[in-house]
C-alpha positions as CSV (number, residue, x, y, z in Angstrom):
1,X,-7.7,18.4,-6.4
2,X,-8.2,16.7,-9.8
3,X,-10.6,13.8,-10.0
4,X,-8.3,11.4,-11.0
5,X,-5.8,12.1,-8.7
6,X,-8.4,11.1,-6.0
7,X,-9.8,8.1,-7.8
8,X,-6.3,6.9,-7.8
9,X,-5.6,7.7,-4.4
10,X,-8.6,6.0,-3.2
11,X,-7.7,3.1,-4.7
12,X,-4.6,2.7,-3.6
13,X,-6.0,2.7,0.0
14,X,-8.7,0.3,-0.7
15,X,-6.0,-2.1,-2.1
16,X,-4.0,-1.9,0.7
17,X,-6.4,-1.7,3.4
18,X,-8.3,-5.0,1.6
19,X,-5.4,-6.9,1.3
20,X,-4.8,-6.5,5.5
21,X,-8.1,-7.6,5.4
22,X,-9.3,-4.4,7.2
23,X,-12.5,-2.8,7.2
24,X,-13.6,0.4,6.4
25,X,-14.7,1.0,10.1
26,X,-11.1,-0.5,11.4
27,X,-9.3,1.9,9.4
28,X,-11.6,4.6,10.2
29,X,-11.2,3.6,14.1
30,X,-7.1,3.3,13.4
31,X,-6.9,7.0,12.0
32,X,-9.5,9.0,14.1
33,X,-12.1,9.1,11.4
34,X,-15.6,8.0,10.6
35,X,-16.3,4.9,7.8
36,X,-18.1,7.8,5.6
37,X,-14.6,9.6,5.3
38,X,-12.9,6.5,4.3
39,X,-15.6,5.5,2.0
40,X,-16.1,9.0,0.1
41,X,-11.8,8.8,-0.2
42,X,-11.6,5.2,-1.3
43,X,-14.4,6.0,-4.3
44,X,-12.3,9.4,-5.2
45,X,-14.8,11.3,-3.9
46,X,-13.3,13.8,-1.4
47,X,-10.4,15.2,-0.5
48,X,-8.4,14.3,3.0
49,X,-6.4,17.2,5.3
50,X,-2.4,16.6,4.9
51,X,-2.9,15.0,8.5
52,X,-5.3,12.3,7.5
53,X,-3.4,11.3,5.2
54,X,-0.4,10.8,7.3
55,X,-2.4,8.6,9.3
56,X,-3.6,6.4,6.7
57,X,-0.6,5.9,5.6
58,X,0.8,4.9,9.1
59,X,-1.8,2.5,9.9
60,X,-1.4,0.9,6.1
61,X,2.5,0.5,6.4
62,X,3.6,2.9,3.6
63,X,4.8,6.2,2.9
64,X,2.7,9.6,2.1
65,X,4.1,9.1,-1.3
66,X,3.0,6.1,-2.1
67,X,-0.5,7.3,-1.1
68,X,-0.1,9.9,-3.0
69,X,1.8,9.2,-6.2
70,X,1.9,5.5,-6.3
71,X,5.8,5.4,-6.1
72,X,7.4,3.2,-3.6
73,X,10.3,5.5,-1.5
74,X,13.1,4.0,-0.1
75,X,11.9,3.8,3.5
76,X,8.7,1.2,2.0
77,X,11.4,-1.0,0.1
78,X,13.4,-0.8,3.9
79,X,9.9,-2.1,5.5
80,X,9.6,-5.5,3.5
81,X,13.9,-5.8,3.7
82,X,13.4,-5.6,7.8
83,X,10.4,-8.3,7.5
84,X,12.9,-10.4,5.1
85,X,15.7,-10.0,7.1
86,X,13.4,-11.4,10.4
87,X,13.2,-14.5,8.7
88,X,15.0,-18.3,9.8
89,X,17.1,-19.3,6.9
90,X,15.2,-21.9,5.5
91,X,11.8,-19.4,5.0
92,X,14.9,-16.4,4.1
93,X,15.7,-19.4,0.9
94,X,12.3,-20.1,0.5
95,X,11.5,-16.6,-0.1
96,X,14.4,-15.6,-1.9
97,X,13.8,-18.7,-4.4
98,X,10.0,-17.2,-4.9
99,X,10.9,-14.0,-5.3
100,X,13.9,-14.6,-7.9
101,X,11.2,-17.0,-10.0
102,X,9.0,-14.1,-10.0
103,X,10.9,-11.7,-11.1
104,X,12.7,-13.7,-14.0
105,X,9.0,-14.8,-15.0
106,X,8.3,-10.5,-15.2
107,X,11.3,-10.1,-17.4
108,X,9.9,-12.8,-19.8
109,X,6.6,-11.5,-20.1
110,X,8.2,-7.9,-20.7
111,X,10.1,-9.4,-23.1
112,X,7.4,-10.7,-25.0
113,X,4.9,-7.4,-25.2
């Protein structure tokens, strides 16, 4: 596989794994892997089996394809809807009101480039 690809790839899985505030060696543990395999992938620096990769993905909450390409699928957008939806309606407002701000504050700074 080209470099890149795996350097991107890695850090896609670093990201989300940080940001669960996981460990390497929790992951590992999570997928049936040593820390060594999840380091080498995370710096782009080997290649994981098709299987492996289904597994990170699992125990990271997204799809295959957004390990892999970096594009968000339908069935992640469903993920964070289902957490939304679990919501009381005060937090459901709250949320909705952060979000909305959010997004209007994107479209102004895409606006502006």
């Amino acid at each position: 596989m080209e470099n890149s690809f795996l350097s991107e790839m890695g850090k896609r899985i670093k990201q989300l794994r940080t940001h669960l505030r996981m460990s390497q060696e929790e992951l590992a543990e999570k997928v049936d892997t040593s820390k060594q395999t999840i380091s080498m992938t995370e710096s782009g620096n080997q290649e994981l089996r098709a299987g492996n990769i289904v597994k990170i993905a699992g125990a990271l909450g997204v799809s295959t394809d957004y390990l892999l390409k970096g594009t968000r699928t339908d069935a992640d957008n469903m993920k964070l809807d289902k957490r939304i939806r679990s919501l009381n309606n005060d937090q459901y407002d709250y949320i909705s009101d952060v979000i909305n701000k959010f997004v209007d504050l994107c479209e102004k700074t895409n606006d502006i480039k």
